[in-house]
Structures are given as C-alpha cells and as structure tokens.
C-alpha positions in Angstrom: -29.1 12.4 8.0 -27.5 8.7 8.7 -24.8 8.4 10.7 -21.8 6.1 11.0 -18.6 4.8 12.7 -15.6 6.1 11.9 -11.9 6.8 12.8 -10.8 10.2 13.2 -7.0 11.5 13.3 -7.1 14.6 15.3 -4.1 16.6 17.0 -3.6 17.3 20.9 -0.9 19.4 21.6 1.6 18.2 19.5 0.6 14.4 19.7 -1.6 13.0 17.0 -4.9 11.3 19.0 -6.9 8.8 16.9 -10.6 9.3 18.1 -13.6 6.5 17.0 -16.6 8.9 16.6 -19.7 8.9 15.5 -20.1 11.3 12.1 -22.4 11.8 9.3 -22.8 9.2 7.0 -21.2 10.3 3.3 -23.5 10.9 0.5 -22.5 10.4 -3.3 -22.2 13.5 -5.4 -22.2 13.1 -9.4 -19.6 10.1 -10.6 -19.1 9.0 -7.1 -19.8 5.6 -5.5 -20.4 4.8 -2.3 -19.0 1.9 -0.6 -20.0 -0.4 2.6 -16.3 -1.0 3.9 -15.9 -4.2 5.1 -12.2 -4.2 5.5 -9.4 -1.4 5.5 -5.6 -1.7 5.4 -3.6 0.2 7.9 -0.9 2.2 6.7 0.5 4.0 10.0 2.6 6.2 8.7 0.3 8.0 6.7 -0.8 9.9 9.9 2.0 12.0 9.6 1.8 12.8 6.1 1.1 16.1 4.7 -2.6 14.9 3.2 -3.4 13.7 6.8 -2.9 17.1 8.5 -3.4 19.9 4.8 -5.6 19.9 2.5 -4.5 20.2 -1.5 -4.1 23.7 -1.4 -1.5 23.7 1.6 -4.6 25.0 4.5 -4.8 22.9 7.5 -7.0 19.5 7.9 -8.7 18.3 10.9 -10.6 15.4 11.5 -9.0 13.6 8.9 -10.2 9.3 7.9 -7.3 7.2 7.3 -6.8 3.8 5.8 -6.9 4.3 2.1 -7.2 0.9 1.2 -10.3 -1.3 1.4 -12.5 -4.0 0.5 -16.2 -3.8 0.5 -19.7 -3.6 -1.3 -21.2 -0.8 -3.2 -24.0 0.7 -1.1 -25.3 3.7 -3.7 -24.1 5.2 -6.9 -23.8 8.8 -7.9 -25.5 10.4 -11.6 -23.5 9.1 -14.5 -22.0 5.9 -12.9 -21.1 3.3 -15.1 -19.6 0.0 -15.3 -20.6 -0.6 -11.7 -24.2 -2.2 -9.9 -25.3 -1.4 -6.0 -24.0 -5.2 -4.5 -20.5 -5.6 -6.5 -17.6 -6.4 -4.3 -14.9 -4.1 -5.1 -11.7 -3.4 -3.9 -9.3 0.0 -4.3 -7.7 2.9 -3.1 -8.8 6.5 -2.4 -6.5 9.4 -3.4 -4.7 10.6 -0.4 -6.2 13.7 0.2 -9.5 11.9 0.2 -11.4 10.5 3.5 -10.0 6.8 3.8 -11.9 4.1 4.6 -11.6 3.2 8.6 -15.2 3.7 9.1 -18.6 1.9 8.0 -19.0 3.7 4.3 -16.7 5.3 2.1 -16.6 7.9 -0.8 -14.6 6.7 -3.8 -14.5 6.9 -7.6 -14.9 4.5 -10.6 -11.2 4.2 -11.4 -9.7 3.9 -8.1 -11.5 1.0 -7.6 -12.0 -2.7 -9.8 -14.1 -6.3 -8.7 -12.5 -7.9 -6.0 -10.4 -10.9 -6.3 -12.8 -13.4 -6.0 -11.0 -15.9 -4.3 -10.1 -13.4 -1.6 -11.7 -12.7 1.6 -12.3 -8.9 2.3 -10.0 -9.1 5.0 -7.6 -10.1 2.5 -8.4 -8.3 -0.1 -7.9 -5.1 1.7 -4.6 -5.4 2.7 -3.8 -5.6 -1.2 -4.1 -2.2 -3.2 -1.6 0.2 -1.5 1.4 -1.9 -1.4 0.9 -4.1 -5.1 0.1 -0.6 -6.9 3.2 0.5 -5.9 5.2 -2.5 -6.3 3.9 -2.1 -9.9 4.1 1.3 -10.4 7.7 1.1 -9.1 8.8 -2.0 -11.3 6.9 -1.6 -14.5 5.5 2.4 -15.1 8.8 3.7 -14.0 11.4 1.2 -14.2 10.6 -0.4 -17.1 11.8 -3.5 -15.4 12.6 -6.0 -18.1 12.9 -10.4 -18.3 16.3 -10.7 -17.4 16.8 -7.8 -15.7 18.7 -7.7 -12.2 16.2 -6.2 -9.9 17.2 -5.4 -5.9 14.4 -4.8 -3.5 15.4 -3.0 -0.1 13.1 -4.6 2.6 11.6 -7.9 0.3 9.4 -9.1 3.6 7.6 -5.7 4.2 4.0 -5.1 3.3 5.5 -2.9 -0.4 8.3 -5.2 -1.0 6.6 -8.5 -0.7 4.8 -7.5 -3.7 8.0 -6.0 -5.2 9.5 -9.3 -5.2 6.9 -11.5 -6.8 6.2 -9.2 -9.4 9.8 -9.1 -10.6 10.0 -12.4 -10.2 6.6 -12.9 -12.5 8.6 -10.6 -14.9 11.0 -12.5 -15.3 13.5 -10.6 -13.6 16.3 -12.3 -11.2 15.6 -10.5 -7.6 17.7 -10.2 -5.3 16.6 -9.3 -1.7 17.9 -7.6 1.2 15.9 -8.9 4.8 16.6 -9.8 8.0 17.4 -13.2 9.2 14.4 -14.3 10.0 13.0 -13.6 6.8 15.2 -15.0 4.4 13.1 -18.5 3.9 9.8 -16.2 3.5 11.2 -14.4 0.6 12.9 -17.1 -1.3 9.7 -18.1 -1.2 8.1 -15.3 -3.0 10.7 -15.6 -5.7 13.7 -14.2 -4.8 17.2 -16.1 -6.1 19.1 -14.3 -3.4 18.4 -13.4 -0.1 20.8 -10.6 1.6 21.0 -10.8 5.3 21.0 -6.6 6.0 22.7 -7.1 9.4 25.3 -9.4 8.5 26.0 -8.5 5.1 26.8 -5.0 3.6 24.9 -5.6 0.3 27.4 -3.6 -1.7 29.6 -6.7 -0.9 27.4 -8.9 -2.4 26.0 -7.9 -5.8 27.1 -5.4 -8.4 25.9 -4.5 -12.3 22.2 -4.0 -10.6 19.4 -2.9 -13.2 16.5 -2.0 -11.2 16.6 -1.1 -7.2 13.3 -0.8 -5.7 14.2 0.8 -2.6 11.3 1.0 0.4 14.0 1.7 3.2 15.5 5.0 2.6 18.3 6.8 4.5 21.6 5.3 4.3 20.4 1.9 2.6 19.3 4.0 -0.3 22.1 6.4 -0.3 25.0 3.1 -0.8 22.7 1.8 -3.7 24.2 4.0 -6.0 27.3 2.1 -5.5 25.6 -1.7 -7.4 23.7 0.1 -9.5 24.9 0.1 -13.4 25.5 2.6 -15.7 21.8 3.4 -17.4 20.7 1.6 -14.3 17.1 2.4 -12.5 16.7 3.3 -9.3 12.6 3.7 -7.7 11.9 4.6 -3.6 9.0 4.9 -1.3 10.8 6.1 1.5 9.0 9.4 2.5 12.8 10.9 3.4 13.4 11.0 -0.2 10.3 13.3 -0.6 11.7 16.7 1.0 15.8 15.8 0.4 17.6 18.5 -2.0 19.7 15.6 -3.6 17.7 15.8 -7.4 18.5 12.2 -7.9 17.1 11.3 -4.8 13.8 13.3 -6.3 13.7 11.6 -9.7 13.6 8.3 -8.0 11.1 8.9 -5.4 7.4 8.4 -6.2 4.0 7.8 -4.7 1.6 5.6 -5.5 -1.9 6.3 -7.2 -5.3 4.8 -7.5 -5.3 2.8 -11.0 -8.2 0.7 -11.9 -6.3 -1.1 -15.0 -3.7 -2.1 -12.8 -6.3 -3.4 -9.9 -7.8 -5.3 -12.8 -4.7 -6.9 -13.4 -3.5 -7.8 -9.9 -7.2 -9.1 -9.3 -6.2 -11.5 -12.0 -2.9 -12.3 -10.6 -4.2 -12.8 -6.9 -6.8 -15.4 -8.3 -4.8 -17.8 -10.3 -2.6 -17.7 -8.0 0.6 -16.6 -9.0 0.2 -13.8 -6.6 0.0 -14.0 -3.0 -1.3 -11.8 -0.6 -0.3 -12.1 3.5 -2.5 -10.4 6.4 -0.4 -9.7 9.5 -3.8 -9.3 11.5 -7.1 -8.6 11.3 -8.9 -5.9 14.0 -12.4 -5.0 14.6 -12.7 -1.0 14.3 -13.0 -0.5 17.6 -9.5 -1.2 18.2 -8.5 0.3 15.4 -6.0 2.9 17.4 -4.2 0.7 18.8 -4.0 -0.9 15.2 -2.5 2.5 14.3 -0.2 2.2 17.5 1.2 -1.0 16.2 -0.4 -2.6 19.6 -1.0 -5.4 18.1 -0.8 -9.2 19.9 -0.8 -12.5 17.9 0.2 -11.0 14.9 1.5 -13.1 12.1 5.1 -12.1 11.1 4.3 -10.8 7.4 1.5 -8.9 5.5 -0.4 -6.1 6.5 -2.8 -5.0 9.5 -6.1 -4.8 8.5 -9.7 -3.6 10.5 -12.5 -5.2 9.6 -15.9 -3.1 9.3 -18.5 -5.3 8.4 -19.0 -9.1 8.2 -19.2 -10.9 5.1 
C-alpha cells in the first residue's frame, strides 16, 4: 500500500500535539474521489472542536487530519463518479467529521467540491471555501439578506467576514462594519459604507434599525447586537460559544457551515470576474505546518487566511 505525508492532531496529556507522519495513502471507495492536495487552508480552531477529537456517534477520535479546505487535482475516482475526469483542478470542503486535507491526498465527495477558479492559484484558491460558504450561507440561505437591506458584520477584516462584507455588498445591501483601526481602509475597500472602530466606538452608539447581523465574534459583541437589531430583524453567528449557550436565541442564530457544490460554482464565478476577492495571509510548506497551526507565523500579510501548500503547480 502507498504511503503519504500528512498532519496528525493527537493529544498528550491534556495538550493537543500536531505530529507530521507518515500514513497510508487513502483509497476511493464507491462515489468517492481522490484528490492530490496541493494547497490546504488552516483553520486553527478547529482542533478543538468536537469532530477533531469524536467521531459522529459521540466515541472518541485519534489521529485526526485537519484543514478542511483545499485546492488540488483529482488523482483517482471511485465506481459511479460523474461529472468529474482524473486531472481537473478542483477546489472544496470536506465535512468536518471527515479526514482534512493537510497531507499529500485527500478523500472527498462530488458535491463538496466544484472546478477551481481558474484565475486562482491553488494557494489561493484554498484559502477560499470555508470562510465564502459561510459568508453565504449566513447572508443568503438564512438571512435572506435582501438589496437595500442594512447588514452589520462583527469582525469585517477576518478570514469569514471579509467574505461577509463583499457579498452583502454584491447584494446590494449597505454594510456596515465593525474592525479595528488598522483595518478600516481594508474594508471600505471590500464594500463597506461604514467602518466602526470596535475600540473606540461602542457600535450600539452608532447604528440602529439593523436588518441583518452577521456576527463572527461572539460573547459580549453578539450579546449587545440585540440592541440595533429591528423588529423582524435577522441575526446569524459563527462564534462556536454560541454553539453550547442555553440562551435559544443565541441557538437559532448560530450555524455551521457545509460543503455545497452549487454555491462553490457560484463563488468560482464570482472570484474570476472579479467581483470577488480572495486574500492569503501566508503560504507554508507542510512541514511547518504546526507551527501554522500555532499561529507561528513570520512575514505574514495582515489579511486572508494561512494556507500550507502540498504540492507544486
């Protein structure tokens, strides 16, 4: 059996320990597809989510792959495979109780992945799925967010919101932003009509009559939202505190993101004309991929995402 490369999240103790090992390489099983990873976004704080450390049914998970977002070429395709050719560039997301993709080859399925914008380097391309899907699924599947709409996006400059931001502002939608300081030019940039300094300013000072609040901060940021948001008004999170709270409001809004291939299609589209941009913070080869996960990271640029790269184009 082939081998491969691959980052591991094991446990020590009680610290998490990211090992680079070497491990079988996958093999396709029926309406599977293999994929040559060239690129994978890092997401760190998946490590200490439950599908890192359980499995689906609630037993415990070792030797877990993370980075569920990647870029790359398919290398073999399972029975019953369509739409899809050994050699396409693709691009997607695994389900998070899947193997991720911060190793040479991945496992993943014909609709969590589409064609890969083809203006977009891998590097690029994998820092995309994770935070537009759910900048879209936020905005448009539960929000409803609407032209003309007041939209307010908690943390515009971070790898979700970035997204959030120009697709409101594609919509039609006036955003409004809360950032810090250094930030504010970046996301006016992106779309955004007003920029809210969050250490300055108490945004509950400045706007009112809100529509939509997509909300990737949490904690006290999203509890005072309630406060500017109208009457029939929306509110959507990603912060993972909102995922165990009792508060049922807090519940309704939360949500996490899922593979869509429609959606990919879409963005793909979006990302090539241009109307979309995408931003990589920095790109690292997998063997420093742990410290990519530590956040040890020098000459990083001051927006996007963290990406490894895998293979070369």
């Amino acid at each position: 059996m082939q081998s491969m490369k691959a980052l591991q999240v094991d446990t020590a103790g009680h610290e998490l320990v990211l090992n680079l090992v070497t491990m079988s390489k996958p093999e396709v099983g029926p309406g599977e597809i293999l994929v040559q990873v060239y690129a994978a976004g890092v997401t760190p704080s998946e490590l200490l989510w439950s599908p890192t450390s359980h499995t689906k049914s609630g037993s415990a998970r070792t030797h877990a792959v993370p980075g569920h977002e990647f870029s790359g070429v398919i290398a073999a395709l399972g029975k019953d495979v369509q739409g899809f050719e050994i050699g396409n560039e693709v691009y997607g997301m695994n389900d998070w109780f899947a193997d991720g993709a911060t190793a040479e080859f991945c496992v993943t399925l014909p609709q969590n992945i589409a064609r890969k914008p083809a203006t977009l380097s891998h590097e690029v391309a994998a820092s995309v799925p994770i935070g537009a899907l759910t900048s879209w699924q936020g905005l448009m599947d539960r929000a409803k967010l609407r032209a003309g709409e007041q939209v307010l996006v908690h943390g515009g400059a971070g790898a979700v919101g970035l997204y959030a931001v120009q697709l409101a502002h594609l919509r039609g939608a006036r955003v409004i932003a809360t950032v810090s300081a250094r930030d504010i030019d970046f996301v006016r940039e992106l779309g955004a009509g007003q920029v809210i300094d969050y250490k300055t300013q108490r945004f509950e000072h400045e706007v009112r009559d809100i529509d939509v609040i997509f909300d990737t901060v949490g904690n006290d940021t999203f509890e005072r939202s309630w406060t500017v948001l109208k009457p029939g008004g929306r509110m959507v999170t990603v912060a993972a505190n909102n995922e165990i709270t009792a508060d049922q409001r807090a519940k309704d809004a939360f949500f996490i993101v899922e593979p869509n291939q429609k959606q990919l299609v879409e963005i793909a589209q979006l990302l090539d004309s241009g109307e979309l941009k995408a931003f990589v913070k920095a790109a690292i080869p997998l063997s420093g991929a742990a410290a990519a996960y530590r956040g040890d990271v020098k000459n990083a640029r001051e927006h996007g995402k963290i990406v490894v790269t895998v293979a070369s184009n």
